[in-house]
N, C-alpha and C positions, 0 to 999 in steps of 0.2 A: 650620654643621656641614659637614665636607667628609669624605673620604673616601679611606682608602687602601689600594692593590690589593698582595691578598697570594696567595703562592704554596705549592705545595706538589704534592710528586709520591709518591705509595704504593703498594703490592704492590698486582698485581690481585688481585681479589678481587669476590663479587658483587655485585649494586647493595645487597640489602638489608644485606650488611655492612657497603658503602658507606657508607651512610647513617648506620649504627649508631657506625661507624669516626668520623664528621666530628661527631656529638650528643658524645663522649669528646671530642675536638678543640675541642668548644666548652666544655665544662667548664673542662675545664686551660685555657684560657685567662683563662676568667673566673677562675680565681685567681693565675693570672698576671699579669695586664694589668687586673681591676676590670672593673664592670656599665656605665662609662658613656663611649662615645664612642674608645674604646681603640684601635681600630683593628686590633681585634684577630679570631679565628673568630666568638667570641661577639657579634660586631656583626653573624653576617651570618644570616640565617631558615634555612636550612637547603640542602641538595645537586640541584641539577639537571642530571639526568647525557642530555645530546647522543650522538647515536648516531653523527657525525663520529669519526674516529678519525684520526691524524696520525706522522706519520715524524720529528719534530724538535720538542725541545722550545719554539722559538723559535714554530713554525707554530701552536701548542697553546697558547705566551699569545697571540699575537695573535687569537686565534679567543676566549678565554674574556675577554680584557678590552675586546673589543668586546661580546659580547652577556651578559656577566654583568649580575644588576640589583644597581644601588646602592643598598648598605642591605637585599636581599635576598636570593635562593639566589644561592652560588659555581655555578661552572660546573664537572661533571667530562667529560671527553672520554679515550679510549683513547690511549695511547701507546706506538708502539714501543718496544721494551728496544734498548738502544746493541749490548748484544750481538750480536743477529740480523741476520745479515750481508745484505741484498740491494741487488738492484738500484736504482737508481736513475733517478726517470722524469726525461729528457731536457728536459721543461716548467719544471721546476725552475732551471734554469740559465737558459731563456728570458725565465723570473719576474725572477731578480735582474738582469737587464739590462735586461728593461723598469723595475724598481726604482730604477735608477741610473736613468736618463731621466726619472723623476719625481721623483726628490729635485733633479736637477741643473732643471729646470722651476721645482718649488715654490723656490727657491735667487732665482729670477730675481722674484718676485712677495713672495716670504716670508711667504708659507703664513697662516695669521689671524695673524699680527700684523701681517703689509704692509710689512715692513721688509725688502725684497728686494736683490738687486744692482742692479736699474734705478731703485731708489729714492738707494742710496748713489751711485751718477754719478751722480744728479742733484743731488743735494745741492754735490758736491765742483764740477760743474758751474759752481753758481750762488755756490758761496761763492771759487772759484778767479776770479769774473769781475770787471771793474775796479768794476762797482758794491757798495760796502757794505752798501745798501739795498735794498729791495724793494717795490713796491707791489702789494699784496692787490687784485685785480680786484674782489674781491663785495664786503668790508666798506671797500677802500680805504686802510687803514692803512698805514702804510711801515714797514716794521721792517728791525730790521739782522739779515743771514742770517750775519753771523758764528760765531754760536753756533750756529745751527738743528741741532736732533736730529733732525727731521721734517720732510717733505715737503709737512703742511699748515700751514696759516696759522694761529700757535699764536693768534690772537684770535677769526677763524670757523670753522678747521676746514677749508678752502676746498683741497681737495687738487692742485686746478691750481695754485697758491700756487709751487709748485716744477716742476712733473712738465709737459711739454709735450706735444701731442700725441703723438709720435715714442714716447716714455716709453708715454704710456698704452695705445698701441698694442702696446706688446711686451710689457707686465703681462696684457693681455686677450690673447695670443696663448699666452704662456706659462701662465694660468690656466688656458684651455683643454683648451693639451696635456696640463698634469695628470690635469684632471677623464677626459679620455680614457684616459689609462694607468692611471691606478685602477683605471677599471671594466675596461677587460682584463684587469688583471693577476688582479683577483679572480673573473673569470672561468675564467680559466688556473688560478687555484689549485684552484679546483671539480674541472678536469679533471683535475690533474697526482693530487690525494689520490685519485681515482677511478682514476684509471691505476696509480696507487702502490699501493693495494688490491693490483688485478690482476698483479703484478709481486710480489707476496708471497701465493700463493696458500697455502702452507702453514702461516700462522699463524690458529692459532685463536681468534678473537676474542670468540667465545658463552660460553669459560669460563673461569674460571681460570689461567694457567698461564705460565711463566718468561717468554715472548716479546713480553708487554706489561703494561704498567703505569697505574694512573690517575693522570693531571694535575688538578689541582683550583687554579682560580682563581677570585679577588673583590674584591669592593670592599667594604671594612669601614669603616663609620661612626667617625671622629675627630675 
C-alpha cells in the first residue's frame, strides 16, 4: 500500500468551517474515486491545521508534504492571496542560491540513489581504460566492466569495485556540504516567513477575509 500526495487551495474561512469544508471533500470523493486505497480525500482521517503561514504556494507544499501523516490528517497552513501586493524579504533570494549549491552538491554524490557525477567518471574512467577486466578486491572475481551500470561489484556489493580513494573523498566532501546547506537553508527559511510576516503587517490573519487563503496538503492511501 503506498500513497499519494494531493493538493488543494480554498477561500479562507474558519478552522471550524475548515474542517466541515474537508468531511464534504471527503464524501464526494468517496463517490468519486471508491472506499478503498483511491488515493483520494477519503483516504486521509481528517484536517490539521499549523499556525505557519507562507507567501508562495511552492513554500506551502514543501512544508505540508513534509510533516503531513501518511494515511492520516492533510495538513492546512495560511496562504498569501497572489493579489496582495508586498514586499519581499531579501532571505528569499539568499535561500535559492544556497538551493542551487545544494542540488549542484547532491548532483556530485546523487543524493539516495548514489548515482552521482563522481560515480559516472568513474565508471567511464575504468571502462575507457585498456583493461577489459576487473578484479573485485573482497570476493576476487574478475568481471568485465564493459557493461557496468554501477560502481559496485555486481557479485559483493564491494563499492571500492570502481570508486578509488580520490572518488570517495569528493562523495564525503560533497555529502557533507549538502548536509550543511540544508540545515541553513531551513534555518533561513524559519527567518525569511518570520521576517515576511513582518514586512506585511496589514494583513489580517485571525479572520476571514480576501488577502489569504487555505492550502491544504496529504498523503492519501493507494
Amino acid at each position: 500500500m503506498g500513497a499519494e500526495y494531493r493538493e488543494t487551495v480554498l477561500d479562507a474561512m474558519t478552522e471550524q468551517e475548515l474542517h466541515s469544508e474537508f468531511e464534504g471533500m471527503k464524501e464526494s470523493a468517496m463517490y468519486r474515486s471508491g472506499m478503498e486505497y483511491s488515493g483520494d480525500w477519503n483516504m486521509c482521517e481528517g484536517v490539521s491545521v499549523h499556525e505557519q503561514v507562507f507567501f508562495s504556494e511552492n513554500d506551502a507544499r514543501d512544508y505540508a508534504f513534509e510533516h503531513a501523516e501518511k494515511w492520516g490528517n492533510v495538513v492546512a497552513v495560511k496562504l498569501l492571496n497572489k493579489s496582495v501586493d508586498i514586499k519581499k524579504s531579501a532571505l528569499f533570494s539568499t535561500i535559492e542560491k544556497l538551493e542551487k549549491r545544494a542540488s549542484d552538491a547532491e548532483a556530485m554524490f546523487g543524493g539516495s540513489w548514489n548515482i552521482g557525477s563522481v560515480h559516472k567518471v568513474a565508471l567511464i574512467r575504468v571502462q575507457s581504460g585498456k583493461s577489459q577486466k576487473r578484479t573485485c578486491k573482497r570476493c576476487e572475481s574478475s568481471i568485465s566492466v564493459k557493461h557496468l551500470k554501477s560502481v559496485r561489484c555486481p557479485v559483493c556489493g564491494n563499492d571500492s569495485f570502481v570508486l578509488n580513494n580520490q572518488d570517495k573523498q569528493k562523495i564525503a566532501k560533497a555529502r557533507a556540504e549538502h548536509e550543511a546547506l540544508i540545515e541553513q537553508i531551513e534555518n533561513l527559511k524559519k527567518l525569511a516567513i518570520e521576517e515576511q510576516r513582518n514586512l506585511a503587517p496589514d494583513v489580517d490573519w485571525d479572520t476571514p477575509n480576501s488577502s489569504w487563503r487555505w492550502y491544504i496538503g496529504g498523503w492519501c492511501a493507494c
